[in-house]
C-alpha positions as CSV (number, residue, x, y, z in Angstrom):
1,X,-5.5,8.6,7.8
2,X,-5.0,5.5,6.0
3,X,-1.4,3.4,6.1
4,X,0.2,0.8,4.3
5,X,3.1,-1.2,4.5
6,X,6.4,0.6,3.0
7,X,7.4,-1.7,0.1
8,X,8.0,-5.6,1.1
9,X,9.1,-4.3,4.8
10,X,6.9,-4.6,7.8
11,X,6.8,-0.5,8.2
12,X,3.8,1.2,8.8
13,X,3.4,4.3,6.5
14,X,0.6,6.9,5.7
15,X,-0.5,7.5,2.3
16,X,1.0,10.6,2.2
17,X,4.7,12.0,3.0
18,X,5.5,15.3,4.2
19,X,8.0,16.8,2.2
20,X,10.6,19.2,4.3
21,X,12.4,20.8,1.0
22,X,11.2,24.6,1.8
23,X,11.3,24.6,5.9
24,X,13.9,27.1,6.4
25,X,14.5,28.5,2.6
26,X,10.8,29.3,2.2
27,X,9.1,28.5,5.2
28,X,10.2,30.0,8.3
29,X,11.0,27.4,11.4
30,X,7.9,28.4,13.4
31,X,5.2,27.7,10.5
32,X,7.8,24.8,9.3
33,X,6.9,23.4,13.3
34,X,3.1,24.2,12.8
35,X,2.6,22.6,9.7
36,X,5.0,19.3,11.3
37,X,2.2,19.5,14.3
38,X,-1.0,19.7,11.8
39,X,0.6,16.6,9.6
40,X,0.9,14.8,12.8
41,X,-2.9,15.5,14.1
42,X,-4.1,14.4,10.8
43,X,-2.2,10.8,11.5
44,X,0.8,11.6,8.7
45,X,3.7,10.0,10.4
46,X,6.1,9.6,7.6
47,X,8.4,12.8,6.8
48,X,10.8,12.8,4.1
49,X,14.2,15.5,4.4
50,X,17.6,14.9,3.5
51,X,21.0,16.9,4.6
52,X,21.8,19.0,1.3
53,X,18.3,20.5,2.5
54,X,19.0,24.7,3.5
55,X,20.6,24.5,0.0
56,X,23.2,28.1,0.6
57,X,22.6,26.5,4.4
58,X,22.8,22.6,4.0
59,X,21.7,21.0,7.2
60,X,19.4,23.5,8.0
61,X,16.4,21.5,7.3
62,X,17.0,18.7,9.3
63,X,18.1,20.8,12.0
64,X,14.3,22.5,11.9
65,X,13.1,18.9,11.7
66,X,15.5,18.4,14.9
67,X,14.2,20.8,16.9
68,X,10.4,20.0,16.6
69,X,11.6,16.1,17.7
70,X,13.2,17.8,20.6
71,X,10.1,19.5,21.7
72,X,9.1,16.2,23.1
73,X,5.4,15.3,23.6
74,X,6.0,12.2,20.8
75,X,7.0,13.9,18.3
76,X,9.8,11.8,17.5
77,X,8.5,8.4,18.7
78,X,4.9,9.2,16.5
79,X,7.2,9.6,13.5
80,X,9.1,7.6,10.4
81,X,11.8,10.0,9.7
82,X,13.6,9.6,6.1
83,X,16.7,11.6,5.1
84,X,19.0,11.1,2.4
85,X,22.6,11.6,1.5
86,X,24.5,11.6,-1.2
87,X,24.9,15.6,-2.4
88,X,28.1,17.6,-1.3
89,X,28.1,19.0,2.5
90,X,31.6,20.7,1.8
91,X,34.6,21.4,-0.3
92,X,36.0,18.0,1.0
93,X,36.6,15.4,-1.8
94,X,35.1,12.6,0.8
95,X,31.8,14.7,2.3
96,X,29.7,13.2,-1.5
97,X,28.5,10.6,-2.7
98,X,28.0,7.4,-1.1
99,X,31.8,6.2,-0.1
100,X,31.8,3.7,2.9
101,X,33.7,7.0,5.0
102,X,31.2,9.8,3.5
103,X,28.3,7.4,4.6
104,X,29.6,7.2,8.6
105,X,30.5,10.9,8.7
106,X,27.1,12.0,6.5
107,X,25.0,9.8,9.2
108,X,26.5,10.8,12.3
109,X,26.1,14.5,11.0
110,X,22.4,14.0,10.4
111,X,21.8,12.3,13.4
112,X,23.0,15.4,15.7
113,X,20.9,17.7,13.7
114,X,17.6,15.7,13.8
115,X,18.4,15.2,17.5
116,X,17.8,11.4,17.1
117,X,19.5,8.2,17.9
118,X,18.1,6.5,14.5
119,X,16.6,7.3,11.1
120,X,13.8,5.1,10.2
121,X,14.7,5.3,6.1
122,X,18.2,6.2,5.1
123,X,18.3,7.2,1.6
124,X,20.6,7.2,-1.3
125,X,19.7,10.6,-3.2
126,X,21.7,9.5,-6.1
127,X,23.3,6.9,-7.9
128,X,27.2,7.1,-7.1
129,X,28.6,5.1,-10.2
130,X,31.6,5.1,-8.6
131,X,31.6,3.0,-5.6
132,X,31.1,-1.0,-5.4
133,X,27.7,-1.6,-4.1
134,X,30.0,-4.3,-1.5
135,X,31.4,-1.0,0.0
136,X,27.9,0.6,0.4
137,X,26.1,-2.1,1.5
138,X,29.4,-3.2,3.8
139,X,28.6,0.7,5.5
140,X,24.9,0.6,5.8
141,X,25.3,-3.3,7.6
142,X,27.2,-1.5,9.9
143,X,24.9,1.0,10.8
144,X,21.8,-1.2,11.0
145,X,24.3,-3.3,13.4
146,X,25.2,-0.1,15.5
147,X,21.0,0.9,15.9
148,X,21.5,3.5,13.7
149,X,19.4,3.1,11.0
150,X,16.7,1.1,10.2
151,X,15.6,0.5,6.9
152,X,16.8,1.9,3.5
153,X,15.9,3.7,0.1
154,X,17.2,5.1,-3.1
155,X,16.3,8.3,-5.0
156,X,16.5,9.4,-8.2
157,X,17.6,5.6,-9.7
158,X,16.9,3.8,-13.4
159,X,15.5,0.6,-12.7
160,X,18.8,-1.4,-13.7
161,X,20.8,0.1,-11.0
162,X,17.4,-0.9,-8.5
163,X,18.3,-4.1,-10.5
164,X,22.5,-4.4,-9.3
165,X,21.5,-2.8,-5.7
166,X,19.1,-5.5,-4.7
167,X,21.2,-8.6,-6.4
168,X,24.5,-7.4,-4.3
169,X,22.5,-7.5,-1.1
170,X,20.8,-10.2,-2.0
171,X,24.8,-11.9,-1.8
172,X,25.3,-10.7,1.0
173,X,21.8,-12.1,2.6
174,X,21.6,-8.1,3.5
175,X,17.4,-6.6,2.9
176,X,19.2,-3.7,0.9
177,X,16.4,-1.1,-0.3
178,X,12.8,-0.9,0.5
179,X,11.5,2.1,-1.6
180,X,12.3,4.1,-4.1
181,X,11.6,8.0,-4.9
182,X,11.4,8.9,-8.0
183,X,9.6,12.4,-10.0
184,X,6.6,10.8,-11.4
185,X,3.0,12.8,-11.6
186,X,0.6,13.0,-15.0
187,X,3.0,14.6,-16.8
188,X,6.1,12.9,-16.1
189,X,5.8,9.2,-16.2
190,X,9.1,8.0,-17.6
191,X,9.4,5.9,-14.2
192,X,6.6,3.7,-15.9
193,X,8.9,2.6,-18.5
194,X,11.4,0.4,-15.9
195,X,11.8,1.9,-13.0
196,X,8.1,1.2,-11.6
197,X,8.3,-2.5,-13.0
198,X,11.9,-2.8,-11.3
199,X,10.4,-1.5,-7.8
200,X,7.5,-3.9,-8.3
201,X,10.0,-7.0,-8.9
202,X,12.0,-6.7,-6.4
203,X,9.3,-5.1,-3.2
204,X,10.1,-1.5,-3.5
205,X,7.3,1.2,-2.3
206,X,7.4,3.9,-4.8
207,X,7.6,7.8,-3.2
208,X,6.5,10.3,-5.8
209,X,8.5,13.3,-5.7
210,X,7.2,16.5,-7.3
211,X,3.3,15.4,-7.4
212,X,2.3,18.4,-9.2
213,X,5.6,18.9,-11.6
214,X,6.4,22.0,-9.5
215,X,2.8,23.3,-9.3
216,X,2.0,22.8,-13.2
217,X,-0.7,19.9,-12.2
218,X,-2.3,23.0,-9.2
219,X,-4.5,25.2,-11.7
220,X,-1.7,27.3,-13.1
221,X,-4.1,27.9,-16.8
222,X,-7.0,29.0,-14.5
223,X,-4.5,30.8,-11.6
224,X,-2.2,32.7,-13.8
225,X,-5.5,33.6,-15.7
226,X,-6.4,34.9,-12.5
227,X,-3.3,37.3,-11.9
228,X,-1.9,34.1,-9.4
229,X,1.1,33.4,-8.4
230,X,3.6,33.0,-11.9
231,X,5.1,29.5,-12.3
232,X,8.9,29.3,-11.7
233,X,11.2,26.7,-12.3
234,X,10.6,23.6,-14.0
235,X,6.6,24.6,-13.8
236,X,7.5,27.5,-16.0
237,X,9.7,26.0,-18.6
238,X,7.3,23.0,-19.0
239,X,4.0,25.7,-19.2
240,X,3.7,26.4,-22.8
241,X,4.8,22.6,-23.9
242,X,2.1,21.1,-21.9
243,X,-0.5,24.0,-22.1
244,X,-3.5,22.3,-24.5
245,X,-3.5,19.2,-22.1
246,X,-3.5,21.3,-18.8
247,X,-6.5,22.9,-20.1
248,X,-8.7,19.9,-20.9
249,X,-7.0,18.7,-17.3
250,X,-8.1,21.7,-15.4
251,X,-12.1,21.0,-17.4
252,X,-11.9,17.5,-16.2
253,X,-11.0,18.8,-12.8
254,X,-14.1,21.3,-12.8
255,X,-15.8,18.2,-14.2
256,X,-15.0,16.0,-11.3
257,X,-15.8,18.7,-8.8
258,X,-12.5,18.5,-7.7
259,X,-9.1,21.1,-7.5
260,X,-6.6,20.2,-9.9
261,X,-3.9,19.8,-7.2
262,X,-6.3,17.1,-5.6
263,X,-7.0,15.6,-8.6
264,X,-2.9,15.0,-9.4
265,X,-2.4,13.4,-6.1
266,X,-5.5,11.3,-5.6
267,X,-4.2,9.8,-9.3
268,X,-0.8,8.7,-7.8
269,X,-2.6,7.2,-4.5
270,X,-4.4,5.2,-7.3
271,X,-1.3,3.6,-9.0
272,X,-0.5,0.6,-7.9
273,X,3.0,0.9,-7.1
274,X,3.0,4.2,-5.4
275,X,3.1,3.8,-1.3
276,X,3.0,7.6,-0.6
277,X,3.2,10.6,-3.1
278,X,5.6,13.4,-1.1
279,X,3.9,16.7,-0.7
280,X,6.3,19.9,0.0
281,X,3.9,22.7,1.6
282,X,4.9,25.7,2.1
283,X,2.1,26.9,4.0
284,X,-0.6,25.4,5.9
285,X,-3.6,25.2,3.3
286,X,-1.4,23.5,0.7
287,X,-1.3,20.5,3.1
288,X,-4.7,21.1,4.0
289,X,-5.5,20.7,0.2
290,X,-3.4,17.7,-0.3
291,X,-5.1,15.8,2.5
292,X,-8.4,15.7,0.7
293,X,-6.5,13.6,-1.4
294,X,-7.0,10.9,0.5
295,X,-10.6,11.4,-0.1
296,X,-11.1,11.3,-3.5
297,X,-11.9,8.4,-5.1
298,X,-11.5,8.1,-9.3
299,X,-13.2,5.4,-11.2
300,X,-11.5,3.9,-13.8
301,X,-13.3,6.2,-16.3
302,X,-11.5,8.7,-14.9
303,X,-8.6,7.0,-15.0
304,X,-8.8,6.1,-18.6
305,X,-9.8,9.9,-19.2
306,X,-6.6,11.4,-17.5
307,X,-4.5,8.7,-19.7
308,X,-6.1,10.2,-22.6
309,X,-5.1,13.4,-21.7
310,X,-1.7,12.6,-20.5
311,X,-0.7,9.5,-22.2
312,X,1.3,6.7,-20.2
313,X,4.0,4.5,-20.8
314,X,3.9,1.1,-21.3
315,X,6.6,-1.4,-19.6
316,X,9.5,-1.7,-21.8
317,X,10.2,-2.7,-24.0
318,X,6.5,-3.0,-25.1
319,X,6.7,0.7,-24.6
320,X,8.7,1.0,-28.0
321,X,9.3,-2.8,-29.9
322,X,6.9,-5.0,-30.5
């Protein structure tokens, strides 16, 4: 396994992140544990939940995550556990966003069900436009005072408000974020335009979400060809749009010698920003794909080639102006 350094902090992470989203909707708590178990033989030691995950059963996730740590033998100890708050946990006006009262009650919450004292990475899973980044960052000092978290991250922000986040703790001589997770894969690469630069400025490690656009990057021309399992979701509204490029990407792929899903990961372990891309199996062998990732090395022919093929964005505003 190979590690790196989370953003400008001292933390220890592996390349890649294992994504909890589908234990317990998708992937039933026993295989959930299994696959926890593989990613920690092969050396992964940074896991990535949040508290919204369950969805019709929010908690559920980190509860699953909870009881694997509670089955002892290192679990927890061998492990950088991220969650994230942020999304509604009732029909309370206070249990959302990231108010100084929803972020004591959302931590202690998530604490009990991970069955852990601390969470390595706290994460904001949404700008809240709402509340004064003095009252967040007042919360979080708090909590860093009490032992109860260590380090923390956004989700889902625009660079500017990475920008206002990091100069408010910067007042208040607090670290404020380390990392940021963000969607970006081949075919999505908005986060190029300022969000990536932002991150960069300021000593954020960037943690791709949705690596293979919801499984459009995986083969889906040559799978669905095949009689394969039907795209769903973003993958499937995106299909048609993107089709003539995720033909000459699967060729290029066959080219290489290399799956398509590979090839989309070992692509974001090559940008320079990215820390670890987060990868969401919901069985076994879709981990067991993703960690010949790590493997894969692409020149910068290749590079150039899947650039051609999925064009990038420039930093703004050189992306648009002159």
């Amino acid at each position: 396994m190979q590690y790196t350094h989370l953003g400008r902090s001292g933390l220890s992470v592996s390349r890649l992140c294992l994504g909890t989203m589908n234990f317990g909707p998708k992937t039933e708590e026993a295989d959930a544990h299994a696959i926890m178990d593989s990613a920690r033989e092969a050396g992964i030691n940074f896991f990535d939940t949040a508290n919204v995950y369950g969805w019709d059963k929010k908690g559920w996730t980190e509860e699953i995550v909870g009881r694997w740590f509670a089955k002892g033998g290192g679990r927890r100890e061998d492990t950088v556990i991220a969650t994230k708050l942020y999304g509604s946990m009732s029909e309370r006006p206070n249990d959302t966003f990231l108010s100084a009262l929803n972020i004591r009650r959302a931590l202690d919450a998530s604490l009990k069900r991970l069955q852990t004292d601390y969470i390595d990475l706290y994460q904001f899973h949404h700008i809240d436009r709402n509340t004064p980044w003095d009252e967040i960052w007042q919360a979080m000092e708090v909590a860093v005072q009490q032992g109860k978290i260590i380090y923390n991250g956004s989700s889902n922000f625009a660079g500017w408000h990475i920008a206002r986040a990091q100069e408010a703790a910067q007042r208040r001589n607090f670290t404020g974020l380390v990392s940021e997770q963000s969607i970006y894969n081949l075919i999505t690469r908005a986060v190029e335009l300022e969000v990536i630069p932002a991150a960069q400025q300021y000593g954020l490690g960037l943690l791709p979400w949705s690596p293979l656009e919801g499984g459009l990057l995986g083969g889906v021309i040559k799978k669905t060809g095949e009689g394969g399992r039907r795209t769903e979701g973003r993958a499937k509204e995106a299909l048609e749009t993107h089709r003539e490029a995720l033909v000459q990407y699967e060729d290029f792929a066959d080219e290489l010698g290399v799956a398509p899903g590979v090839l989309a990961l070992a692509w974001l372990l090559h940008q320079p920003a990215v820390t670890a891309p987060i990868v969401g199996p919901r069985i076994q062998a879709q981990l067991d794909d993703a960690l010949k990732a790590l493997d894969t090395e692409l020149d910068a022919e290749a590079l150039a080639k899947l650039d051609t093929i999925f064009p990038d964005h420039r930093t703004a505003p050189e992306d648009y102006a002159w």
